[in-house]
C-alpha positions in Angstrom: -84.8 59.2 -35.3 -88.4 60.6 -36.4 -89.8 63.1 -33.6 -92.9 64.3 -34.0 -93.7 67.8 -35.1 -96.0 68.6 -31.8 -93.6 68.7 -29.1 -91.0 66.8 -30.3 -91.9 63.1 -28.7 -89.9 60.6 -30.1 -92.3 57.6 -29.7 -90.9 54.1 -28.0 -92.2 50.9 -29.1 -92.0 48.2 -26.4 -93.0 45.0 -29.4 -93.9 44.8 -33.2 -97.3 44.0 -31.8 -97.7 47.5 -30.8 -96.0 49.3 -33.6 -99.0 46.8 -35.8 -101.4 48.5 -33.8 -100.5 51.8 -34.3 -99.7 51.6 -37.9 -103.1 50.2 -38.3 -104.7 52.5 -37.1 -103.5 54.9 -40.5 -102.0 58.4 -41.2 -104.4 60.3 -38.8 -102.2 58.7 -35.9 -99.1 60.9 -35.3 -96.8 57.9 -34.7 -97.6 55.8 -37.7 -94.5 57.0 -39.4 -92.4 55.8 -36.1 -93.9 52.4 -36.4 -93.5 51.9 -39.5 -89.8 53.1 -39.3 -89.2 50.5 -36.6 -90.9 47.9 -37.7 -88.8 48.1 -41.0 -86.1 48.1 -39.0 -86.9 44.4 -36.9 -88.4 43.1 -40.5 -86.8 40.5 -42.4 -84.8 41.2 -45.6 -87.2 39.0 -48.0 -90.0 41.5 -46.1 -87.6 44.4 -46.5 -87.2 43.5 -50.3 -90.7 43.0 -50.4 -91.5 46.6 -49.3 -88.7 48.1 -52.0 -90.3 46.5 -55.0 -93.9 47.8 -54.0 -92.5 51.3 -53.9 -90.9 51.0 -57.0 -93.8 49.3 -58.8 -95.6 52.4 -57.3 -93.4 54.9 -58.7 -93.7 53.3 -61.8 -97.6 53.3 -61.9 -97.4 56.8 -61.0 -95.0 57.9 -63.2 -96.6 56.1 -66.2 -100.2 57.7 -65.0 -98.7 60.8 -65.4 -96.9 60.0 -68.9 -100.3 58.8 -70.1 -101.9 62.0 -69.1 -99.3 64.3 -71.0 -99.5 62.0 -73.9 -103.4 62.4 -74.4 -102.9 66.3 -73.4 -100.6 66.8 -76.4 -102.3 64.4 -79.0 -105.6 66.4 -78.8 -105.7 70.2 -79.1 -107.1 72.0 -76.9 -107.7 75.8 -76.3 -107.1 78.3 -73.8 -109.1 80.3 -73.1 -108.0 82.2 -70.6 -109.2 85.8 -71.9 -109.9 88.4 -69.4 -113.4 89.9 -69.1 -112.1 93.2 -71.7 -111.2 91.2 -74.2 -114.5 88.7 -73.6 -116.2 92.4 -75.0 -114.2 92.9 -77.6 -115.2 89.7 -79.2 -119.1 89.6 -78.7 -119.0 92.9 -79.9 -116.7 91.7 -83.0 -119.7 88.6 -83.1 -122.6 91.3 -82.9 -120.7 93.5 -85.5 -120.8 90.6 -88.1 -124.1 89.3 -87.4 -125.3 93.2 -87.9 -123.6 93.2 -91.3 -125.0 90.5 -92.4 -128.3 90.9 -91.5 -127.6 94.4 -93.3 -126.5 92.5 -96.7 -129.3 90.4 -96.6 -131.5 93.6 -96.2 -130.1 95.4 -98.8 -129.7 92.4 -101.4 -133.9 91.8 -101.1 -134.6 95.0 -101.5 -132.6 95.1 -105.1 -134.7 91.5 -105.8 -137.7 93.0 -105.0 
């Protein structure tokens, strides 16, 4: 049923013992998917039910993680600032602008006190 992607070996477990093994030993072994496909198949249904609720419970927690994280996105505001490098000029020359005016009030109003 699952071949894998390398060469299209379709792996043949000989006892659950086996497929254990394998599975054990985690993702980085190509046949962990077939093992764990056949040892759903061989596995009890209170096991199989067992495996269904984890999975849901799972998709729950993930799906609530990523409810959580929109909710506290969208109650604080946040900016984007996603400007290019132009329009990064236009406003630290706006900024230098205003800071030169008002440098030039306050020039020009103690000069009148004076």
């Amino acid at each position: 049923m699952s071949a894998n992607d390398a060469g299209g070996y379709t792996p043949t477990f000989t006892s659950s013992g086996s497929a254990l093994r394998t599975l054990r030993t985690g993702k980085r072994n190509p046949n962990w998917k077939a093992a764990a496909e056949f040892l759903m198949e061989r596995a009890a249904p209170d096991v199989k039910l067992l495996v269904e609720a984890a999975t849901q419970i799972q998709m729950e927690k993930e799906g609530l993680l990523r409810t959580d994280k929109k909710e506290i996105a969208s109650s604080k505001p946040r900016l984007n600032l996603d400007l290019g490098w132009l329009q990064w000029l236009i406003i630290a020359g706006g900024g230098v602008g205003l800071v030169a005016l008002l440098v030039w009030i306050v020039k020009n109003a103690s000069l009148r006190v004076c």
